[in-house]
Structure formats: C-alpha cells, structure tokens
N, C-alpha and C positions, 0 to 999 in steps of 0.2 A: 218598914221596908222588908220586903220579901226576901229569905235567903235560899238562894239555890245550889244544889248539887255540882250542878255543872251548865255554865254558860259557853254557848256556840257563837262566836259571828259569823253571819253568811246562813243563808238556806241555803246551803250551796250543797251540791249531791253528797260530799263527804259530812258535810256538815248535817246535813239530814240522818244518812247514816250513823253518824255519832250518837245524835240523837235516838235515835229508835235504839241502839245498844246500849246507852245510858239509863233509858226510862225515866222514871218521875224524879220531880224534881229537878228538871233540864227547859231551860230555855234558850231559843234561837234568837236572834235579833239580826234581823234582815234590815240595810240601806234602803234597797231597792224594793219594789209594789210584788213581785213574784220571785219562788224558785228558781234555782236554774241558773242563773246569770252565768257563771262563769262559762258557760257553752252557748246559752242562749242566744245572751247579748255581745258575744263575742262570731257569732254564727260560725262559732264549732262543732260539727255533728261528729267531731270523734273518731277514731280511725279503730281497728283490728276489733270488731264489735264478737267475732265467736271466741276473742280471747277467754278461757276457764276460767271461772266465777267460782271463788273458794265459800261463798254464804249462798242458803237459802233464800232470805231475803232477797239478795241483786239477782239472783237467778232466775224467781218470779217476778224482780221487775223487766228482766229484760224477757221472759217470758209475755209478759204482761202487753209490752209495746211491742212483739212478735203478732200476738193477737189482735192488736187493733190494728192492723196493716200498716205501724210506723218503722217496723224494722226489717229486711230481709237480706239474709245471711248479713253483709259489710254497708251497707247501703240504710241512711238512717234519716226519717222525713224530720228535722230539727223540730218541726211548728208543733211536734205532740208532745215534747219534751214537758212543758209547761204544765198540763193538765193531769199527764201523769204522775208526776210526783206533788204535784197540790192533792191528787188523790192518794198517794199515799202519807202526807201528812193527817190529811183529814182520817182513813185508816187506822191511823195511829196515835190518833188522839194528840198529837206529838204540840207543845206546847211553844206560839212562834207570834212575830212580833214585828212588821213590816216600817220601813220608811222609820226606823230605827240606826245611826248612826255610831258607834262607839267614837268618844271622843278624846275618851283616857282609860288607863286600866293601874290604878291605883294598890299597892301592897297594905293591909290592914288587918293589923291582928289575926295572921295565919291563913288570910284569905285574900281577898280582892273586893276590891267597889270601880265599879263598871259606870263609867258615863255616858250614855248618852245623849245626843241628841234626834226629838220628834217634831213630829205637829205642834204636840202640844206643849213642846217646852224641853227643859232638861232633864233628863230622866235618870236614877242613881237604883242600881241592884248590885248584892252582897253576893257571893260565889265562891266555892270551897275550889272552883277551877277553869280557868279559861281557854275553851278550844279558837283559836283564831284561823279561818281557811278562807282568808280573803286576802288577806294584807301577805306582799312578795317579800320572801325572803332574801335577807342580803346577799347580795354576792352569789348569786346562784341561779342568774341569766341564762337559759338554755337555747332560746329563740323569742321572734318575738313575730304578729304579719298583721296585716288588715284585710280581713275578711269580707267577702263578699256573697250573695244569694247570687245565680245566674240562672238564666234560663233559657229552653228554646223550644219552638215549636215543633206540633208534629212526632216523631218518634226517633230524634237522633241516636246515632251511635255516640256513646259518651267519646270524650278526645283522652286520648294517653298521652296527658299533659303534666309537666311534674304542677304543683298546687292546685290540681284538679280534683276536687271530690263527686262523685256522684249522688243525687238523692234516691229514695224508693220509689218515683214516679217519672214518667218518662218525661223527658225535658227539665227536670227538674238535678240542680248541681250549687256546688258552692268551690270560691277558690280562694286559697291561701296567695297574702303578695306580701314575703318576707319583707323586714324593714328592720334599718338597725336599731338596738336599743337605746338610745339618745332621739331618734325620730320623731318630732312630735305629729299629733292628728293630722294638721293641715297638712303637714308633710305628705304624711303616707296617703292620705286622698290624692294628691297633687303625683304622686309617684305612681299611684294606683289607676288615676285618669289617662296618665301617658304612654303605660303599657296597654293599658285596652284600646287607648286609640291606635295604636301598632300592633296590636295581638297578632299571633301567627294562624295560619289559614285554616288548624285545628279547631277556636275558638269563631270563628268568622259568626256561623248562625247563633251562637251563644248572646245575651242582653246583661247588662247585670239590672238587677231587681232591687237591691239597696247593697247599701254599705254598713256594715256590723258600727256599732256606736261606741264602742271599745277594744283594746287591742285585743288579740291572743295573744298569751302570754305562754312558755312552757319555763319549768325550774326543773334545776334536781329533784328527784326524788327524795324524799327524806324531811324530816320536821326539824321546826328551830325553836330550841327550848328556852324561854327570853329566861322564867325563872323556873322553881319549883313546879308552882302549880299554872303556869302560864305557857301555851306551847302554841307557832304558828305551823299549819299543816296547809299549803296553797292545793284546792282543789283541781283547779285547771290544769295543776300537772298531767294529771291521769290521763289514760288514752280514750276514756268513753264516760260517760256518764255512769253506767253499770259497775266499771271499777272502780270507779271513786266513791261509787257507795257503798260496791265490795269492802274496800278499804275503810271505810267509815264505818261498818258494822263489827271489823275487826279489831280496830284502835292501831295499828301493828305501828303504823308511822309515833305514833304517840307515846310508846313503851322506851 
C-alpha cells in the first residue's frame, strides 16, 4: 500500500492548488468524473473575477481563460471551466484519481488510512496528511441557492436583477434562487419553478437552460482542523475559481 505525503479530497480548484504547492507524493481523490464541481456543478461562474491574485500560478490561470475568450473583465463562460483545469492538471503531472469516494479517515500510527470507495471496490491509502475541501464545515452556514443557466436570444441588455449573473456571450446568464438551509432539492426546484413562472418583466425574454444538480453552497472563510494532521478547507467558499486556487497554492487557510 502506497504512502503518501499528503492526500487531497476534491479536484476541487483549492484542492488542485494544494496539490501543485505540494508536489510529489500528493494524491487527489475525486467522487465525481471531472474538476471543478464545486462551481461547475453547482453553475457557479464566481463573482469579482479582477479581484488581486497573490500567486503566479492563479494569475496564469486566469490569464489563461482571458485568452481563450472565457473570461472578460467580471463576466465568466462557466462551460470552459472544465477543460482548463483538466489542462492544468495534465501540466502538472499532478497525481488524481476519479469516481473515488472517501469513506473514512482513520488515525494510524502518526498518520491516517484513507478509505475509499471505487469502481473497483474499496480502496485503502496511508497519508502523513489529509486536505478535505469538499465536506461543509460545521456550523458555519453562510448562504445557500439553486442555480440556474438562463438564456436569451439576439443581444439583450443583461437585467439589473439582484441573483442575476451575466455570461461572456451575449444572451448568455445565470441566476442564483436563495433557499433556506434545511431546503431540500425538490424543494428549491419547486421554489425555483414558481418564481420564474411570476418573474418580473426584467427577466420576461430570459429561458432557463437547466437547473445546477447541487446546491451552492457559501461558509466562512476559514478551515476546520478535525485533527493534527487532518484539516477541512470548503472550496466553494471562495469568490471565483482563481481564488481558490490562489488560496490553494498558498496553503494560508491550512496554517
């Protein structure tokens, strides 16, 4: 059984970042088929995108999706989220492990043994540290919405709607539909169906295009240190994918 330096749950933007600040001897173990989720699959594109970038790294990556026409200035195409940081994993030689479940996180002789569950069965790795930025910190609720894609034809003028976001293409938006923290799925669909069937006349040309598959979530800022060498860091906090990886190449949450 293979021992690692330092295990990540989550490909998740901070969790990437961790990883590339760690280097060898670092594995990711991702649930889900792809990077990203905490934004992706939540169709969070992130809000205050020219906020200051303290690493090299997030600087080139938000450079990076500047250059493929995904980002301009506050306005951010979600759908390229994906490919870019699969490219920079691949980049990075960075070492990761998909459709990976942690199922426990075990104290053993000054380390940890990591279960989880695959495809292929149950799967056990030894770890001198465990970064967790998937799993919600207690008690530390910030907000919570169900997200949506919207669209509309032609070249509208985006709506100055509060939970309005705009994309980089024209007709292209997404909107936040706050819900309480107890709210389940059905719920917020059912909550979400009934405000767009009454939208206000700003929203009239707008369609929604799907509904995000899981919540948005926001915490406090700040990590929860279960033990020693066990610490969870919720990615989705962060205001944009770039910060979170800011933040992940820095560790700062983690000190």
């Amino acid at each position: 059984m293979k021992r690692y330096r330092k295990i990540i749950y989550g490909a998740t933007c901070y969790g990437i970042g961790t990883a590339c600040r760690c280097g060898r001897d670092t594995l990711i173990l991702e649930p889900g088929i792809h990077p990203g989720s905490e934004f992706a699959d939540t169709f969070n594109p992130g809000r205050f995108w020219a906020h200051p970038l303290r690493t090299m790294p997030a600087r080139d990556f938000r450079s990076d999706l500047e250059a493929r026409g995904a980002l301009d200035g506050k306005a951010f195409h979600l759908s390229a989220l994906i490919p870019a940081l699969c490219r920079l994993i691949l980049d990075r030689e960075l070492e990761i492990k998909l459709n990976h479940t942690v199922t426990s996180v075990i104290p053993e002789e000054g380390g940890l043994r990591i279960r989880a569950a695959a495809p292929e069965g149950e799967c056990e790795f030894l770890t001198a540290s465990f970064t967790d930025t998937l799993s919600l910190p207690k008690g530390r609720h910030a907000g919570k919405s169900l997200n949506a894609m919207i669209c509309a034809g032609g070249n509208p003028v985006p709506p100055d709607f509060p939970g309005f976001t705009r994309g980089v293409f024209p007709g292209e938006g997404y909107f936040r539909c706050p819900v309480a923290a107890d709210c389940t799925y059905p719920e917020a669909r059912l909550l979400l169906e009934k405000f767009w069937r009454n939208r206000p006349a700003v929203l009239t040309d707008w369609s929604i295009m799907g509904t995000a598959m899981r919540f948005e979530w926001k915490m406090e800022n700040g990590a929860e240190r279960v033990s020693q060498n066990h610490v969870r860091v919720f990615s989705g906090s962060y205001r944009n994918a770039a910060v979170a990886l800011d933040a992940g190449f820095l560790g700062e949450a983690e000190l």
